[in-house]
C-alpha positions as CSV (number, residue, x, y, z in Angstrom):
1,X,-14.4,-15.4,-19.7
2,X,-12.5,-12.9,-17.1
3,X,-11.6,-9.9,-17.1
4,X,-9.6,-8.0,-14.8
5,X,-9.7,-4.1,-14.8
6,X,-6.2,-3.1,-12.9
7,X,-4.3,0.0,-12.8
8,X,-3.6,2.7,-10.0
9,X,-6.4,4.8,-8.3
10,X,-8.4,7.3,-10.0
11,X,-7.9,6.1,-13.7
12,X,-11.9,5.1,-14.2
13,X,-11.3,1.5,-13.3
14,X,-14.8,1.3,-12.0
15,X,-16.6,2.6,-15.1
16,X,-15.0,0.3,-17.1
17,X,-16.0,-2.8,-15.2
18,X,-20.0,-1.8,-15.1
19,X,-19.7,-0.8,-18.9
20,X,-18.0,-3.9,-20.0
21,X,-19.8,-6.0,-17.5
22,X,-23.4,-4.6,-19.4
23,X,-21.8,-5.3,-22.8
24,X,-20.7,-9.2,-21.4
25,X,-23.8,-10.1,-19.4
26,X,-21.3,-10.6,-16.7
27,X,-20.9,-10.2,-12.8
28,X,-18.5,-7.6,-10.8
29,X,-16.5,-8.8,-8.4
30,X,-14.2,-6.7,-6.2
31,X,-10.4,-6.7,-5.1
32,X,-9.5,-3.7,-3.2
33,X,-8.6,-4.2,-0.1
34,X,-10.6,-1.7,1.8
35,X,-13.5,-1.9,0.0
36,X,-14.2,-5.0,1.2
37,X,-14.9,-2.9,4.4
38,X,-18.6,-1.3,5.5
39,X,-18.1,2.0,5.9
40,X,-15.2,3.1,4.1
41,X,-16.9,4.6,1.1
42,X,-15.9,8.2,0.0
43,X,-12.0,7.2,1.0
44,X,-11.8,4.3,-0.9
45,X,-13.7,5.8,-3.9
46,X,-15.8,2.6,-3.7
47,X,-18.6,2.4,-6.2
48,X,-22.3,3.8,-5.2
49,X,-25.7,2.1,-5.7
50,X,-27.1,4.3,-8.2
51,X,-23.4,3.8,-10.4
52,X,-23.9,0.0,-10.9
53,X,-26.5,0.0,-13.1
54,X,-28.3,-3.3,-12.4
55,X,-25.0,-5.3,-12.4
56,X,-24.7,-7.8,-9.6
57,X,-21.2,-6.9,-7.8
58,X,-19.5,-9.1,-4.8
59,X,-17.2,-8.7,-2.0
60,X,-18.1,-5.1,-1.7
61,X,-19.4,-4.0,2.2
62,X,-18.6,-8.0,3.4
63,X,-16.4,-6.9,6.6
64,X,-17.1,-4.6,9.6
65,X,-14.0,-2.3,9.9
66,X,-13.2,-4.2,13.2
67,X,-13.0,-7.5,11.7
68,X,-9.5,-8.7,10.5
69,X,-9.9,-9.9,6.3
70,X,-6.2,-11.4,5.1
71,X,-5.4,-12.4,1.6
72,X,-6.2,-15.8,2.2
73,X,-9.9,-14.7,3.2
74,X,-10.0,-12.9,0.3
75,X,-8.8,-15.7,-1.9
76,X,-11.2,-18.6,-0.5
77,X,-14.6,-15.9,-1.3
78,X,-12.9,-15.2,-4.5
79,X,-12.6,-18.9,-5.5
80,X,-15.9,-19.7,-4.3
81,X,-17.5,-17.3,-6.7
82,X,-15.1,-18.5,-9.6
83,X,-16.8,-21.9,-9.3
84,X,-20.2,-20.6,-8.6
85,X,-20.8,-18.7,-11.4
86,X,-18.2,-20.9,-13.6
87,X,-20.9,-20.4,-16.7
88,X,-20.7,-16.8,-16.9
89,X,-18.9,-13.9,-17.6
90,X,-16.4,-12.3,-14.7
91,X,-14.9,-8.6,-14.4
92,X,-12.5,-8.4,-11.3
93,X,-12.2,-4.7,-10.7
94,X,-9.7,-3.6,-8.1
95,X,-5.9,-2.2,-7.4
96,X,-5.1,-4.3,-5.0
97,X,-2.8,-6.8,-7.0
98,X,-2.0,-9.2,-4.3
99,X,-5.5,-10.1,-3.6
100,X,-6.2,-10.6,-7.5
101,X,-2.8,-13.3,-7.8
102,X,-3.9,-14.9,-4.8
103,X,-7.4,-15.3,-6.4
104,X,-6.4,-16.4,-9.8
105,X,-2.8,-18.1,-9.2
106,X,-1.5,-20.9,-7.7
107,X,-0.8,-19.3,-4.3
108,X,-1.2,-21.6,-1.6
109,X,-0.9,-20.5,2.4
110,X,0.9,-22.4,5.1
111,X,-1.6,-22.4,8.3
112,X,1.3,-19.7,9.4
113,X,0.5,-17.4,6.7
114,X,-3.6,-17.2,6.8
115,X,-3.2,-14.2,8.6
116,X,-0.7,-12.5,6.1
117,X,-2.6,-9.2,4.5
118,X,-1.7,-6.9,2.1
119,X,1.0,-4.1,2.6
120,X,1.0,-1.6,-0.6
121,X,-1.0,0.9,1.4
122,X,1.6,0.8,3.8
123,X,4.5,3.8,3.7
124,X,8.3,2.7,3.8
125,X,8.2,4.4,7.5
126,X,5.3,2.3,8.3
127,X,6.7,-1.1,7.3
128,X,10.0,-0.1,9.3
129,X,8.1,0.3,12.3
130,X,6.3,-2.5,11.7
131,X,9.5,-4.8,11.1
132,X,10.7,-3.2,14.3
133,X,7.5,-4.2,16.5
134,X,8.0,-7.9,15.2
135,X,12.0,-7.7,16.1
136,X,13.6,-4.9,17.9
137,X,16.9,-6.2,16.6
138,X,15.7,-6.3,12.6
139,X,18.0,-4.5,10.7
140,X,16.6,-4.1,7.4
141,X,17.3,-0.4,5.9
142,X,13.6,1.4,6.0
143,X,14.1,2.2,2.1
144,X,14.0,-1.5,1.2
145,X,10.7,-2.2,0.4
146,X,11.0,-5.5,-0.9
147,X,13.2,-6.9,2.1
148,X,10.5,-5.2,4.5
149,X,7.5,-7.1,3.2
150,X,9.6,-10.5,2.8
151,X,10.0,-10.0,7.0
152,X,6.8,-9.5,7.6
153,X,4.5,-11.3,5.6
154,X,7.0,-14.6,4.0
155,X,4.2,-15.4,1.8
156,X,4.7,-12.3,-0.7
157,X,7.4,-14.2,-1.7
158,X,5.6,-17.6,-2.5
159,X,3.2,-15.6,-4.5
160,X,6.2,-14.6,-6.9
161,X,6.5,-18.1,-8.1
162,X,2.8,-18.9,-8.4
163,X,1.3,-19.8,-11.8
164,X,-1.6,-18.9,-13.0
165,X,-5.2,-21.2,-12.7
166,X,-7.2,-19.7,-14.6
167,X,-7.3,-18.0,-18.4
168,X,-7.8,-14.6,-17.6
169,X,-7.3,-11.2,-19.6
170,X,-5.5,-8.0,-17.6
171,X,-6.8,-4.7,-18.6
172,X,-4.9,-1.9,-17.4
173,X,-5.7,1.4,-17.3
174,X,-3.0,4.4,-17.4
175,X,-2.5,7.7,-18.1
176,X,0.3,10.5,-18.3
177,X,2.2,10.6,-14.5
178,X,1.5,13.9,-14.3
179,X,-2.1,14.4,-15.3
180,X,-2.4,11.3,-13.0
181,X,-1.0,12.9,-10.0
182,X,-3.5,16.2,-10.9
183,X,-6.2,13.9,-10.9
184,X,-5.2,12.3,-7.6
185,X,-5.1,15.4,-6.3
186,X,-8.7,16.7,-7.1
187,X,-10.3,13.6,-6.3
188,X,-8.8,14.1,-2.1
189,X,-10.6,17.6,-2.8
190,X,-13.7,16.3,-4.2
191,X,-13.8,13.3,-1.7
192,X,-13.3,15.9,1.2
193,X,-16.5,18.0,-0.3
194,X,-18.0,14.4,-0.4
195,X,-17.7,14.0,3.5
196,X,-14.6,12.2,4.1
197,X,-13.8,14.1,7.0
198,X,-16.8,13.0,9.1
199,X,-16.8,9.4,7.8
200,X,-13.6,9.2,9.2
201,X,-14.5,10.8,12.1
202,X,-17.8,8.5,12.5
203,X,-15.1,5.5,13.0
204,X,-12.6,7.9,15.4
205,X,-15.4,8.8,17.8
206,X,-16.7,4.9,18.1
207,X,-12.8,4.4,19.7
208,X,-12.3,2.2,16.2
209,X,-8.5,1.3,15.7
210,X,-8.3,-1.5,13.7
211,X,-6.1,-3.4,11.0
212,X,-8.2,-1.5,8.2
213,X,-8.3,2.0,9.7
214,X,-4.5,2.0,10.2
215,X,-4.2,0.9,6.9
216,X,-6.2,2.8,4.3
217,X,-5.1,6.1,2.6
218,X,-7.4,8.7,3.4
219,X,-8.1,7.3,7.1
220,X,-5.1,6.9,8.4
221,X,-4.0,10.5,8.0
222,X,-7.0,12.1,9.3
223,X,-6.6,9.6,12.6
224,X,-3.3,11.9,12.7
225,X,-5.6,15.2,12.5
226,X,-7.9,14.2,14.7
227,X,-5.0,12.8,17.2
228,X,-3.5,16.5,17.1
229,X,-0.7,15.1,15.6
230,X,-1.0,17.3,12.8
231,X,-3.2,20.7,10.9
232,X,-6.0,19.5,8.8
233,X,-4.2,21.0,5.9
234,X,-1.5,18.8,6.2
235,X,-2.9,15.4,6.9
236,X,-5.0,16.5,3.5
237,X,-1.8,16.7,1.6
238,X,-0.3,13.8,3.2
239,X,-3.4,11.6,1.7
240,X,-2.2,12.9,-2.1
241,X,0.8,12.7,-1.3
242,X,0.7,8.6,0.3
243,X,-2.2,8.4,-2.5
244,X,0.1,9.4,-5.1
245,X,3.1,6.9,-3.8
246,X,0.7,4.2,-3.9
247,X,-0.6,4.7,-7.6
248,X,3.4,4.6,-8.6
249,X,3.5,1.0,-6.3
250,X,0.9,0.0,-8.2
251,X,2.0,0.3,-11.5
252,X,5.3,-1.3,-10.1
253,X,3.2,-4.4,-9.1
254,X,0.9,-5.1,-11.9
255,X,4.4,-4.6,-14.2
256,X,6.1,-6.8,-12.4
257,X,3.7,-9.5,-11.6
258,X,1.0,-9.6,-14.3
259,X,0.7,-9.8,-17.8
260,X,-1.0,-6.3,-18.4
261,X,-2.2,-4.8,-21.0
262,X,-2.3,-1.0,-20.9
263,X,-4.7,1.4,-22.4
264,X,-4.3,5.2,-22.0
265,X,-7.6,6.4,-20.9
266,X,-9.1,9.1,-23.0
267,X,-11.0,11.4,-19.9
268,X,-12.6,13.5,-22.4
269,X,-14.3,11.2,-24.0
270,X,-14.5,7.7,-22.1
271,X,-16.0,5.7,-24.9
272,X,-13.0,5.9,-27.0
273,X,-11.3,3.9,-24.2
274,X,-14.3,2.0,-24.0
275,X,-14.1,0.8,-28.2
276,X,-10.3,0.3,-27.7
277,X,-10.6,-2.2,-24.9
278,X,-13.7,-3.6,-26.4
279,X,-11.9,-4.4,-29.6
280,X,-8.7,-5.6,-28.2
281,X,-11.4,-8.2,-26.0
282,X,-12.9,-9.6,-29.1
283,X,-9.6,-10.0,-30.5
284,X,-7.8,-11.9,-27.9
């Protein structure tokens, strides 16, 4: 059996997955992006020791933040553990849809596109100036998205027409917009009190500038602060507010792409949530 446990940032994907994979003797393996990355812990919310509770998890802390990790990276580790552990129970756990498709449908890369990576982090400015870098003379308006990613990375579009491989079950996890975006908001605060700033700042003084660091939410930004491009204060609001705009891309993507089914997470008490996905399981 897999599961996958999808749904925009800071909706208790990660409990779920260590709870369910307890109930289903099964095995945890990762797709977000970032987390794939050592390092890149309180900004990418990525799951501690002491929080797994004896499960075995995979493709967590498997890249230095210096070493380039595409999609199709992603999807060949993926797949290897598919076949591995072919007899057991699976949980993907992760927001990153791309990488989850590209593990579970029939997405194959061109030798062109094995260095294609995922853009959702990325803000409609960014992909402009990104287009632009490729081709001076592109002239695709910054507000389309879609158009931006199809120029630079032609393999989002192969993906749309991929099948999937293997029987899996989507679990999504939502919640009011607005007590979303709260919740968004106090977890920057509460990763902040963590010690986000000097993680970041670990990779900044080390000279680091690579594919991940310009990437993530929560890194980027403070690159910006410690640049002296901008106040603390604002690069902190600008990570709720590109965190925010990513949670709404998300729920665009998994719509869109994957046959979802969404549960309303109860955060006062979590084991309601819990029962309802655990009988909807047994069902299907």
């Amino acid at each position: 059996m897999i599961i996958c446990v999808v749904g925009p940032t800071g909706v208790g994907k990660t409990k779920l997955s260590v709870l369910l994979a307890k109930k289903y003797d099964a095995i945890i393996i990762n797709c977000d992006a970032m987390q794939v990355y050592r390092g890149m812990d309180i900004g990418t919310a990525k799951i501690k020791e002491s929080e797994k509770e004896g499960v075995a998890h995979y493709l967590f802390d498997i890249k230095d933040v210096d070493e380039n990790y595409t999609v199709f990276d992603y999807q060949k580790d993926a797949r290897e553990l598919l076949s591995k552990y072919k007899d057991r129970n699976i949980i993907f756990v992760g927001g990153t849809g791309l990488y989850l498709k590209a593990a579970l449908y029939s997405y194959e890369f061109d030798e062109e596109d094995r260095e294609s990576y995922d853009y959702d982090e990325y803000s409609n400015k960014e992909l402009y100036d990104l287009a632009l870098k490729k081709d001076k003379n592109m002239n695709i308006h910054q507000n389309n998205r879609k158009r931006l990613i199809r120029f630079l990375n032609k393999d989002n579009i192969k993906i749309n027409k991929a099948k999937p491989i293997y029987d899996a079950m989507y679990i999504g996890l939502t919640c009011d917009r607005d007590l979303l975006y709260e919740r968004i908001n106090k977890r920057v605060d509460i990763m902040v009190d963590e010690g986000l700033i000097s993680e970041v700042k670990s990779f900044y003084d080390k000279f680091l500038d690579s594919k991940a660091l310009k990437t993530a939410i929560g890194y980027k930004e403070l690159y910006e602060y410690f640049n002296g491009n901008m106040k603390l204060e604002e690069s902190l609001e600008l990570i709720k507010k590109n965190s925010r705009h990513y949670a709404k891309r998300q729920y665009t993507w998994f719509n869109n792409q994957m046959n979802v089914k969404w549960f309303n997470v109860d955060f006062d008490n979590f084991n309601n949530t819990v029962r309802e996905v655990e009988n909807y399981i047994e069902r299907v």
